[in-house]
C-alpha positions as a Markdown table, in Angstrom:
| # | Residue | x | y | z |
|---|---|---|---|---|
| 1 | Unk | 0.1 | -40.4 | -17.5 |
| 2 | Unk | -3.3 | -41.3 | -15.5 |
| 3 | Unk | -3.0 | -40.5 | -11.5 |
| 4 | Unk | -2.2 | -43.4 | -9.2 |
| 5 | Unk | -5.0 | -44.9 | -7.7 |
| 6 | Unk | -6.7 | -42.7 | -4.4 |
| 7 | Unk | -5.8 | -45.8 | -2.4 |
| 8 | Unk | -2.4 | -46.4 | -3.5 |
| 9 | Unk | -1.9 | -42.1 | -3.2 |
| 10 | Unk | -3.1 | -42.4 | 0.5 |
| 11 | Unk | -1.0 | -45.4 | 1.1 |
| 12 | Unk | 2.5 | -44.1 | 0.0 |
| 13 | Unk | 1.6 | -40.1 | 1.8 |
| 14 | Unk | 1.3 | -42.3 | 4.9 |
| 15 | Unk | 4.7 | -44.1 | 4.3 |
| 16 | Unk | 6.6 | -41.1 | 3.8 |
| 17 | Unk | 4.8 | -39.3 | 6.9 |
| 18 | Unk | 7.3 | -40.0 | 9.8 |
| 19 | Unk | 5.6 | -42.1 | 13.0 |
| 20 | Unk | 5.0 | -40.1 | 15.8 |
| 21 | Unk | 7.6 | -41.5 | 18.8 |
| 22 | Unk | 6.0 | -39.4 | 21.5 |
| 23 | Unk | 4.7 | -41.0 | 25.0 |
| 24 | Unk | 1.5 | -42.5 | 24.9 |
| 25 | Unk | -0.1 | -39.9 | 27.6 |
| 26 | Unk | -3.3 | -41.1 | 29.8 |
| 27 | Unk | -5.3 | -37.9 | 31.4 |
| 28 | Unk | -7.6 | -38.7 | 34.4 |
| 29 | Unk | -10.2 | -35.8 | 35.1 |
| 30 | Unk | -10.4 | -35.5 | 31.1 |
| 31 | Unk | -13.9 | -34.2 | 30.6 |
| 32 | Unk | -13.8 | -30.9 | 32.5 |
| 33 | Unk | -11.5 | -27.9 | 34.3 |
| 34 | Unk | -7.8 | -28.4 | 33.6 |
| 35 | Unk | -7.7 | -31.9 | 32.7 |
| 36 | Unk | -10.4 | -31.3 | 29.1 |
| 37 | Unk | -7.7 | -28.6 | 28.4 |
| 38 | Unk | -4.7 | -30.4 | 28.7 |
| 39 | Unk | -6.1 | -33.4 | 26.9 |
| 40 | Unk | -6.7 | -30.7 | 23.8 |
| 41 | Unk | -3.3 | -29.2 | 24.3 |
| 42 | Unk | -2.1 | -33.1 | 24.2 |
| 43 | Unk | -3.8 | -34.4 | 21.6 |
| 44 | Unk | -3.1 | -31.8 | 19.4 |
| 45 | Unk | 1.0 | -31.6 | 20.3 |
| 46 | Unk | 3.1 | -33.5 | 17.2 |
| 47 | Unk | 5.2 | -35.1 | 20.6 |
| 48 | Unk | 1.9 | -36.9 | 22.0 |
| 49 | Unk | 1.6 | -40.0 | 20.4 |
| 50 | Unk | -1.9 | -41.0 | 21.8 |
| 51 | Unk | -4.0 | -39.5 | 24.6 |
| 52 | Unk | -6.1 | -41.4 | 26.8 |
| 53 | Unk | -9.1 | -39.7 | 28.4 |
| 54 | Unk | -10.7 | -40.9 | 31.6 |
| 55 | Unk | -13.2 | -39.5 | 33.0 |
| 56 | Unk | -16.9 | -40.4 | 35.0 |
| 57 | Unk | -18.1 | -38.8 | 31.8 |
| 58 | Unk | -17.2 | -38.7 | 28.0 |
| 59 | Unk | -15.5 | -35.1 | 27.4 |
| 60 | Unk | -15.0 | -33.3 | 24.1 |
| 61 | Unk | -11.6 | -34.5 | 22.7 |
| 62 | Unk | -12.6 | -36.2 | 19.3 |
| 63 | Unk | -8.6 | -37.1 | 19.0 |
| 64 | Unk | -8.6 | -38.8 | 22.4 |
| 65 | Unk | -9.3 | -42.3 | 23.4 |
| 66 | Unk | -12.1 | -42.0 | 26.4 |
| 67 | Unk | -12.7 | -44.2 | 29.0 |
| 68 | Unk | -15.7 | -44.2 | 31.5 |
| 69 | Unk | -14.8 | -44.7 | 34.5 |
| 70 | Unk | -14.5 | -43.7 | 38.3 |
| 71 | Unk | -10.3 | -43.3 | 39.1 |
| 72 | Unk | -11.2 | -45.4 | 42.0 |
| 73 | Unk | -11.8 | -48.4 | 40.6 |
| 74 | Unk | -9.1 | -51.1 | 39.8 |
| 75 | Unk | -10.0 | -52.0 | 36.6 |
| 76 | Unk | -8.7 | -48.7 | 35.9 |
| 77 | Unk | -5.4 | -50.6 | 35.7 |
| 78 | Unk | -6.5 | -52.5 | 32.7 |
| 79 | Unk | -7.4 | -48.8 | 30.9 |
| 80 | Unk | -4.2 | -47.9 | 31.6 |
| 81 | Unk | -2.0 | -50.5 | 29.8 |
| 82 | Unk | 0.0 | -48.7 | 26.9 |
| 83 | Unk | 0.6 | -45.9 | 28.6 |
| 84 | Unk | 3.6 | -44.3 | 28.8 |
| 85 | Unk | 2.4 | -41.3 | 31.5 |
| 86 | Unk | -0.4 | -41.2 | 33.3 |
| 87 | Unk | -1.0 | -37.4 | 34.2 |
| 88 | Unk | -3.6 | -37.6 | 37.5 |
| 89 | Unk | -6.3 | -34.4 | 37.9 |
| 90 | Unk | -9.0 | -35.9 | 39.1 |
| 91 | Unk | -9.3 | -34.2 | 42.2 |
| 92 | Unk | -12.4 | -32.3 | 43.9 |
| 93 | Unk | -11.7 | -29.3 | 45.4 |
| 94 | Unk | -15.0 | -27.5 | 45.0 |
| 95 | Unk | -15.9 | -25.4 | 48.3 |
| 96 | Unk | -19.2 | -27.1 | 48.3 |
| 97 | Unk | -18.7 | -30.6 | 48.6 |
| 98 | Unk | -18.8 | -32.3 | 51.6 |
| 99 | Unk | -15.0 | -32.5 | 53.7 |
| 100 | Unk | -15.4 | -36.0 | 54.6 |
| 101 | Unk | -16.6 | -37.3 | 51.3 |
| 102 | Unk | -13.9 | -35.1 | 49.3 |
| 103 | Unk | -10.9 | -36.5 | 51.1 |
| 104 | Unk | -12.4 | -39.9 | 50.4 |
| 105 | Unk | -12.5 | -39.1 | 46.6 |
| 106 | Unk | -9.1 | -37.2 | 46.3 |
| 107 | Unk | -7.0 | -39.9 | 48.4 |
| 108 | Unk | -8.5 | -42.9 | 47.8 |
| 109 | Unk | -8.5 | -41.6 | 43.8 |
| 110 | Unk | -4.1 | -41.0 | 44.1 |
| 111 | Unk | -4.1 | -44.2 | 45.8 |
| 112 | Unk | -5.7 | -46.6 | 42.9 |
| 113 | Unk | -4.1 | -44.4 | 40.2 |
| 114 | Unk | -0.6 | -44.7 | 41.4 |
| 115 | Unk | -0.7 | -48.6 | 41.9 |
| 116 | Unk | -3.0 | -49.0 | 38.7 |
| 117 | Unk | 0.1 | -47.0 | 36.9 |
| 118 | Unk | 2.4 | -49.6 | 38.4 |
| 119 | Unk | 0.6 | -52.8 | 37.9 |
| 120 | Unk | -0.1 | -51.5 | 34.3 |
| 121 | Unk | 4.0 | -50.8 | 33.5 |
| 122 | Unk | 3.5 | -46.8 | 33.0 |
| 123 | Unk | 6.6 | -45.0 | 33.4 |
| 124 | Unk | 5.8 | -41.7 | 35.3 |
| 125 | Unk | 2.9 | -40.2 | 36.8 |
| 126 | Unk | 2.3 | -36.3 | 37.5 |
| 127 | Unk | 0.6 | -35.6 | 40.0 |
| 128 | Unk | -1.0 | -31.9 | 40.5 |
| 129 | Unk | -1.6 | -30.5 | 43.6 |
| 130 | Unk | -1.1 | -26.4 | 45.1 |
| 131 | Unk | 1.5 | -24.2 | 46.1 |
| 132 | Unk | -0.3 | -23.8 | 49.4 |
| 133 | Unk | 1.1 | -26.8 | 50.3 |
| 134 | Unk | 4.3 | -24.9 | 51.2 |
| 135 | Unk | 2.0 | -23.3 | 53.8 |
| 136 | Unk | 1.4 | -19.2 | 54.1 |
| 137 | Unk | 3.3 | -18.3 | 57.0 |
| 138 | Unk | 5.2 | -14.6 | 57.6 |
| 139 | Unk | 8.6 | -15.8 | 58.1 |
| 140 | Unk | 8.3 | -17.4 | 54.2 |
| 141 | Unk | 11.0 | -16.6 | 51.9 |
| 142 | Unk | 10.3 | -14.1 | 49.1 |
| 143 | Unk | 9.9 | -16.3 | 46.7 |
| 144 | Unk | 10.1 | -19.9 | 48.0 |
| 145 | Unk | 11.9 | -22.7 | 46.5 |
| 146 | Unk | 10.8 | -25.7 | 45.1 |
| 147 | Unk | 13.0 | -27.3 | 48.0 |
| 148 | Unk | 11.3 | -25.4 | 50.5 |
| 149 | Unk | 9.6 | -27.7 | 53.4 |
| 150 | Unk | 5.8 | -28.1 | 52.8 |
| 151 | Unk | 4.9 | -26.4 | 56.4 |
| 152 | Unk | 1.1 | -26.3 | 55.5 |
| 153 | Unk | -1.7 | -27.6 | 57.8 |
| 154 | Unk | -5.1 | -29.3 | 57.2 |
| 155 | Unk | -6.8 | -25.8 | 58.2 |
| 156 | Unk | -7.6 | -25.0 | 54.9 |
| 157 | Unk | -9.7 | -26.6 | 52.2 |
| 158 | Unk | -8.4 | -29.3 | 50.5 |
| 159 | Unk | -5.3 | -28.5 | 51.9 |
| 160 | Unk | -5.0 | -31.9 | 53.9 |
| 161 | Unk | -6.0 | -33.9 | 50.8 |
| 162 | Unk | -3.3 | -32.0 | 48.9 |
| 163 | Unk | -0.9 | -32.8 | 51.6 |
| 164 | Unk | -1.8 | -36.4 | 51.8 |
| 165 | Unk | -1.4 | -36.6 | 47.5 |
| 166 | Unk | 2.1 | -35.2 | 47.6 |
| 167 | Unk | 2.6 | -38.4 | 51.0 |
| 168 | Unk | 1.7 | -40.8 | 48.2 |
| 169 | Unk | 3.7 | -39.4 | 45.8 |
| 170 | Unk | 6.8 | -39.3 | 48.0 |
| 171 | Unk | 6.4 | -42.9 | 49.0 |
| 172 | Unk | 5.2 | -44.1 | 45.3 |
| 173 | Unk | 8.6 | -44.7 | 44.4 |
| 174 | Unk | 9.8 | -47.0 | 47.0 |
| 175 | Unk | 6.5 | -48.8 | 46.8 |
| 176 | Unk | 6.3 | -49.7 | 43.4 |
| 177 | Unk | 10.4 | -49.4 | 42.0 |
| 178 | Unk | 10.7 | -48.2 | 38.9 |
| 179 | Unk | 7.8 | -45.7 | 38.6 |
| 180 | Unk | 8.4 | -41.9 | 38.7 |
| 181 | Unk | 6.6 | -39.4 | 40.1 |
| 182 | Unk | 6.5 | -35.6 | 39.6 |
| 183 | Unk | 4.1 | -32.9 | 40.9 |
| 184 | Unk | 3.3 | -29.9 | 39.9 |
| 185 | Unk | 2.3 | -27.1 | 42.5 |
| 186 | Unk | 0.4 | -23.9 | 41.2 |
| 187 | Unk | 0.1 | -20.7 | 42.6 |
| 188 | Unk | -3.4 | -19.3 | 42.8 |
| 189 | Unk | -5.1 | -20.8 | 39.6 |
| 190 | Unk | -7.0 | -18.8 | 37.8 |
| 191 | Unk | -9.5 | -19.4 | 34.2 |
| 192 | Unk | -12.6 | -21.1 | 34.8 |
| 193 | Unk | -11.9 | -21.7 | 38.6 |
| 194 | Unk | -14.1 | -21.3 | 42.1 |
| 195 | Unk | -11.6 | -21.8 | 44.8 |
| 196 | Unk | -12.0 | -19.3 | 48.6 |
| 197 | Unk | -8.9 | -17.4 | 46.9 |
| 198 | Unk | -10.8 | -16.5 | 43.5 |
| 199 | Unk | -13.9 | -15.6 | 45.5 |
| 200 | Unk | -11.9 | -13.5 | 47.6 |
| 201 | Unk | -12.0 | -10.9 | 45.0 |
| 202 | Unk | -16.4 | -11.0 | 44.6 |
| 203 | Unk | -16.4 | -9.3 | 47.7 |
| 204 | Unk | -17.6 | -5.5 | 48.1 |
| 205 | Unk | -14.5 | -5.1 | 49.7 |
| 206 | Unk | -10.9 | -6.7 | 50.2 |
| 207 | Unk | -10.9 | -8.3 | 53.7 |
| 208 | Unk | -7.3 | -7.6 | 55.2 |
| 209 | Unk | -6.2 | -8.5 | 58.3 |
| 210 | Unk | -4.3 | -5.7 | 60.3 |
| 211 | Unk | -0.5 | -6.6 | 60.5 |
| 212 | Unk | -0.6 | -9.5 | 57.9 |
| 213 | Unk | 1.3 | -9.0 | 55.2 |
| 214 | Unk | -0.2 | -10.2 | 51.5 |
| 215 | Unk | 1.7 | -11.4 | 48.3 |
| 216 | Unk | -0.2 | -12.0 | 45.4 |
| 217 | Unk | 1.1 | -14.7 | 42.7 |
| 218 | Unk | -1.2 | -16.1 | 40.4 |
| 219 | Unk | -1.1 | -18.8 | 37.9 |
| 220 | Unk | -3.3 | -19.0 | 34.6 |
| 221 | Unk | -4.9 | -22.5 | 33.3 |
| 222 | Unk | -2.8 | -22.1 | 30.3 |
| 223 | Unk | 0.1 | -22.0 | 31.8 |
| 224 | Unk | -0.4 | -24.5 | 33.8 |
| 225 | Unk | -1.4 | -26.9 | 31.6 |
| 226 | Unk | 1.8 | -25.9 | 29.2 |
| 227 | Unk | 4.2 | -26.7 | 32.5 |
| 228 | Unk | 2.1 | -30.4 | 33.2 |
| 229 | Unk | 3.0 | -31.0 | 29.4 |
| 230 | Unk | 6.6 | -30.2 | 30.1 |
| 231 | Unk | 6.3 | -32.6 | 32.9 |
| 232 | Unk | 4.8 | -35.7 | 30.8 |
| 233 | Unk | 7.5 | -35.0 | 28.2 |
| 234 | Unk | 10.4 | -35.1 | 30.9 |
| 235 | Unk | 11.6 | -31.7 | 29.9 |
| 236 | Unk | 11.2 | -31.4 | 33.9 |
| 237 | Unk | 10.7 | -33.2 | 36.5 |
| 238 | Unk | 10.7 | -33.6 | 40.5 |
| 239 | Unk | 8.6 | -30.9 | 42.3 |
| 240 | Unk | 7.6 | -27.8 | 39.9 |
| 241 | Unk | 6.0 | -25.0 | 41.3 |
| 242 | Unk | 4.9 | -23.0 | 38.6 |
| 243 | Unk | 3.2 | -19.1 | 38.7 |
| 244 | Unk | 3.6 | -15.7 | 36.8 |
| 245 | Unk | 7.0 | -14.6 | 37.5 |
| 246 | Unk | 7.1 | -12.3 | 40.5 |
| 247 | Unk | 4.2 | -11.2 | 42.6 |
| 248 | Unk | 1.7 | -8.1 | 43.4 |
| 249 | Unk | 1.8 | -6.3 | 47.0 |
| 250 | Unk | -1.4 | -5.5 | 48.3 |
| 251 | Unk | -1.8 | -2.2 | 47.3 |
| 252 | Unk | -1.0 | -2.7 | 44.0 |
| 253 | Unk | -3.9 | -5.5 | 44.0 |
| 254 | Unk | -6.5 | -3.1 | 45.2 |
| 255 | Unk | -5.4 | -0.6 | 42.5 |
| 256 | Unk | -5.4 | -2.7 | 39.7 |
| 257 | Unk | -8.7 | -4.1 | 40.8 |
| 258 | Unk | -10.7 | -0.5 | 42.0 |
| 259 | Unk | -11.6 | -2.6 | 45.2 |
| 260 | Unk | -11.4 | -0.6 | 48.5 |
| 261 | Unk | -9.4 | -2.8 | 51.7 |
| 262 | Unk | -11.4 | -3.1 | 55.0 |
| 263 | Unk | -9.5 | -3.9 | 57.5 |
| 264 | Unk | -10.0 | -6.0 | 60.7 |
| 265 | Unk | -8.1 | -7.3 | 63.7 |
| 266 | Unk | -6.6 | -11.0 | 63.1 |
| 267 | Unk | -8.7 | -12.0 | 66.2 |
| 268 | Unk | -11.5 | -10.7 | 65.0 |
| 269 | Unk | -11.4 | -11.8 | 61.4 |
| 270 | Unk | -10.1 | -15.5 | 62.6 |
| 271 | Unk | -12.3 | -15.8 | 65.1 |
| 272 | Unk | -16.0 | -14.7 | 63.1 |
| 273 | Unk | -14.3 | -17.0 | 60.1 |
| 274 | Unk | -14.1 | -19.9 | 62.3 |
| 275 | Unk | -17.3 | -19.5 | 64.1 |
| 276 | Unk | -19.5 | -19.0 | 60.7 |
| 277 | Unk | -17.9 | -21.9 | 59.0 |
| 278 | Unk | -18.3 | -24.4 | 62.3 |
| 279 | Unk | -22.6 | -23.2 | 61.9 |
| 280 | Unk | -22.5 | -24.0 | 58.5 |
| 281 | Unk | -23.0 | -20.5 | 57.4 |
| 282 | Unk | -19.6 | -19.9 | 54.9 |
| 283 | Unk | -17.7 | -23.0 | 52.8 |
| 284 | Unk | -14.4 | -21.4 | 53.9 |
| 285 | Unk | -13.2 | -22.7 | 57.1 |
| 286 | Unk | -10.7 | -20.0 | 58.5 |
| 287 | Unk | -7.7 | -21.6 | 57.4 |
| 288 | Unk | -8.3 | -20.2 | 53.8 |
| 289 | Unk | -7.5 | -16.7 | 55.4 |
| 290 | Unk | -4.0 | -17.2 | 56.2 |
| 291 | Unk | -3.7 | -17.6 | 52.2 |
| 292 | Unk | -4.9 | -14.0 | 51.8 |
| 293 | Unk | -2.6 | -12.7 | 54.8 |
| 294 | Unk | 0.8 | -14.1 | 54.2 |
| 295 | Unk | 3.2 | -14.7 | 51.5 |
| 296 | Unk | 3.4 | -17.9 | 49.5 |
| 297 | Unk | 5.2 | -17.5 | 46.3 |
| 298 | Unk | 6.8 | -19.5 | 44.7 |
| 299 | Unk | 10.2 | -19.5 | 42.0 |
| 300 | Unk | 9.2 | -21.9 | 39.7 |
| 301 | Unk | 13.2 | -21.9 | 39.5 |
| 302 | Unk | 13.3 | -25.4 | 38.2 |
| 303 | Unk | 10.8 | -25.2 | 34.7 |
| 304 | Unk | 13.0 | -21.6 | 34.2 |
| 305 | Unk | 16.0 | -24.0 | 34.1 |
| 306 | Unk | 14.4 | -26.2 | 31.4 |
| 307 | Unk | 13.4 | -23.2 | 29.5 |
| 308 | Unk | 10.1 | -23.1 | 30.6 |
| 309 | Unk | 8.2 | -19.1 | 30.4 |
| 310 | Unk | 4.7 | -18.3 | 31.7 |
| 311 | Unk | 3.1 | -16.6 | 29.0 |
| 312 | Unk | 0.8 | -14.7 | 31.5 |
| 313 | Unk | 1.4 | -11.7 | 34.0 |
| 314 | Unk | 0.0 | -11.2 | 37.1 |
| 315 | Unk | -1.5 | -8.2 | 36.4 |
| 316 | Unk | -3.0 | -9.8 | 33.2 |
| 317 | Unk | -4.7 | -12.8 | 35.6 |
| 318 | Unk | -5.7 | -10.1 | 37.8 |
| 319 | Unk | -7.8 | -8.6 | 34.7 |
| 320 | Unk | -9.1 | -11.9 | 33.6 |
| 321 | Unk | -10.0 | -12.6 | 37.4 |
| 322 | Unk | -11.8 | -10.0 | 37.5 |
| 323 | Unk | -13.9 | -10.0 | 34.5 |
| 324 | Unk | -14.7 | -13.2 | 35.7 |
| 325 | Unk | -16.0 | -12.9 | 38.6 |
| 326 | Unk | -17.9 | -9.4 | 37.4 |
| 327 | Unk | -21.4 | -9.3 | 38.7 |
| 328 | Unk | -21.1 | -12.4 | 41.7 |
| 329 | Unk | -21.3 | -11.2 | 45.3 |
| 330 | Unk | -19.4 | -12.8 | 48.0 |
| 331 | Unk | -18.8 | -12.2 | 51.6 |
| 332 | Unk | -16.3 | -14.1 | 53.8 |
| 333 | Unk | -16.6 | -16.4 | 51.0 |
| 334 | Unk | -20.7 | -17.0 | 51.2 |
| 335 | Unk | -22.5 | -16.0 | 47.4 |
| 336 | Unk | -25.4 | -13.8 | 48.4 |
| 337 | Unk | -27.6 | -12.5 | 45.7 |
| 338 | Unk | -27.3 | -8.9 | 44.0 |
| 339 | Unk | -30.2 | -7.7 | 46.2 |
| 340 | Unk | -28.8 | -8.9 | 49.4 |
| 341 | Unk | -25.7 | -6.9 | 48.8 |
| 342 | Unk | -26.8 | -4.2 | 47.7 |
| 343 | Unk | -29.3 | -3.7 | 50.7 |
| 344 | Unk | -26.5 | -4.7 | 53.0 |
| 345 | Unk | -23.8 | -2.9 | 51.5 |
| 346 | Unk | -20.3 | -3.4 | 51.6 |
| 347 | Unk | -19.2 | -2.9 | 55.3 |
| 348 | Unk | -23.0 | -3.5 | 56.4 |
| 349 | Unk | -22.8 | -7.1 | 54.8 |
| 350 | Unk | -19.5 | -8.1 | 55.8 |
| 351 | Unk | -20.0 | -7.0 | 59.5 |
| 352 | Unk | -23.9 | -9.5 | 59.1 |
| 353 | Unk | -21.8 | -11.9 | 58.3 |
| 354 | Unk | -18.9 | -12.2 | 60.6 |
| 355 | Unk | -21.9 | -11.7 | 62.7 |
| 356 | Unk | -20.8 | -11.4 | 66.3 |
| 357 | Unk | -21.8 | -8.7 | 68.6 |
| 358 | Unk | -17.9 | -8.6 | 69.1 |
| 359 | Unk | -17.6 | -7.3 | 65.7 |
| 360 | Unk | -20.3 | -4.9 | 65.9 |
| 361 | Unk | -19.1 | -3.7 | 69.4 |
| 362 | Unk | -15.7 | -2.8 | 67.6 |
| 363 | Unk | -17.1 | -1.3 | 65.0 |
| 364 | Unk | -19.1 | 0.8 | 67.0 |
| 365 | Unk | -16.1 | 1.9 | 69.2 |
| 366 | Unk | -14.1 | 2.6 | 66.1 |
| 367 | Unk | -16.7 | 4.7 | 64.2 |
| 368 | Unk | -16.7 | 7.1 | 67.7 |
| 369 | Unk | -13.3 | 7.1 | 67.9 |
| 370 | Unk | -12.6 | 8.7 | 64.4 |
């Protein structure tokens, strides 16, 4: 008996392969960072029906259908039909960019995505934003709860944008009835990232502040990008914080990483850090140091209870971190070349840049005093 035609063979294998019911998931920020992972992650998962990429530029994702397109403009909207999630990550965060024209972007970019959502019938949007939202204060809880009150000011970078993004998401519900809205709040992300807490570890030497007290959680790409997938499946929802389980004391950082402390008075190191970022000379203003002198970790209690396991330790993050960030040089968050550390040294270079005779004064004192 003679084989069925290829046609007819192809024809009946796709009748007896089962429909995929999956959302129809749409990924803004699809073309780079987190959001060109997750789209992979998405169109590859057999629960995904379709992914739809947007992005100012085309990304990799052969499986996904791309969109060009800024997230703040409407006709987003009409990209936007069919979906059944719309998982938002275009957000700019880099140290470098201007403050002024970042909060523009990240706001104005939440704004037009949620009502775009609405106006275009999707479901649910997740929304990613940081655990430094919660705010890095000494009286925090060891860990904090997803419940916890956001306490966190605009002192840091892209804090207030982050703050404002989890605003729109509260009131998102009430203004457009029937949409859902989750957010997702990760710890220090690490894997492919340049935030002031990843650079904090390029330095010659780990900058703590005498009397603060450090708690180290950090949160890998893949993981994250495994929780946001829980989130567009509605395995959870509501606020997720999500991190390695546990965190790292200080000590135990500097002896996993080989890095030496050097310590300084909070005046001291507040005061130089807020001084050198309002001439323009570091990106970090010196808000980012209260993330690297109190705790803010987080339980990630509610993607536990949906059965949801980081597959990453701290200690491993720590390891990629640092092989990351293996040969760059950075001082109170300022890149300097390997010849300008090396002729300034590690205490000679930090003390240059926190720059004030204050500094140099105490330093002075200190060294005759030992």
């Amino acid at each position: 008996m003679s084989s069925p035609d290829p046609q007819v063979r192809a024809a009946r294998n796709h009748e007896s392969t089962p429909a995929v019911r999956g959302p129809v998931v749409a990924v803004t920020g699809a073309a780079s960072g987190v959001g060109a992972l997750l789209t992979e992650r998405l169109a590859a998962s057999a629960e995904v029906r379709q992914v739809i990429a947007i992005d100012e530029r085309r990304g990799e994702c052969a499986a996904a259908q791309w969109h060009v397109l800024d997230v703040r403009d409407p006709a987003i909207a009409d990209r936007l039909r069919g979906a059944d999630v719309v998982v938002h990550l275009a957000l700019d965060l880099d140290l470098e960019t201007d403050p002024a024209a970042r909060s523009a972007y990240n706001v104005r970019g939440t704004q037009t995505v949620l009502t775009a959502a609405a106006a275009a019938g999707v479901h649910r949007v997740v929304l990613c934003t940081s655990a430094m939202v919660y705010g890095a204060l000494p009286e925090n809880e060891l860990p904090l709860s997803e419940d916890a009150e956001l306490r966190a000011t605009a002192e840091a970078t892209g804090v207030g944008d982050l703050l404002e993004v989890e605003r729109l998401a509260r009131r998102a519900p009430r203004a457009h009835p029937g949409l859902n809205v989750t957010v997702v709040r990760p710890a220090v992300l690490v894997g492919g990232t340049d935030t002031a807490l990843t650079r904090y570890f390029e330095s010659p030497r780990l900058l703590v502040v005498a009397g603060s007290r450090p708690a180290w959680q950090f949160c890998h790409v893949e993981d994250l990008c495994s929780a946001l997938e829980y989130a567009v499946l509605e395995k959870a929802e509501g606020e997720l914080a999500v991190g390695c389980d546990g965190w790292l004391e200080q000590e135990e950082v500097e002896e996993l990483s080989g890095i030496r402390r050097m310590e300084l008075p909070s005046a001291v190191a507040l005061g130089a850090a807020a001084r050198l970022h309002r001439i323009g000379l570091t990106p970090s203003p010196a808000g980012d140091l209260a993330y690297t002198m109190y705790p803010w970790v987080v339980s990630g209690s509610r993607l536990h209870d949906a059965g949801w396991r980081p597959k990453w330790t701290n200690e491993e993050v720590l390891a990629e971190l640092l092989e990351e960030v293996a040969g760059r040089h950075t001082v109170a968050g300022r890149r300097l070349g390997r010849k300008d550390a090396t002729a300034a040294g590690a205490a000679g270079a930090t003390v240059a840049l926190l720059g004030a005779a204050a500094v140099v004064r105490r330093a002075r004192k200190a060294r005759r005093r030992i």
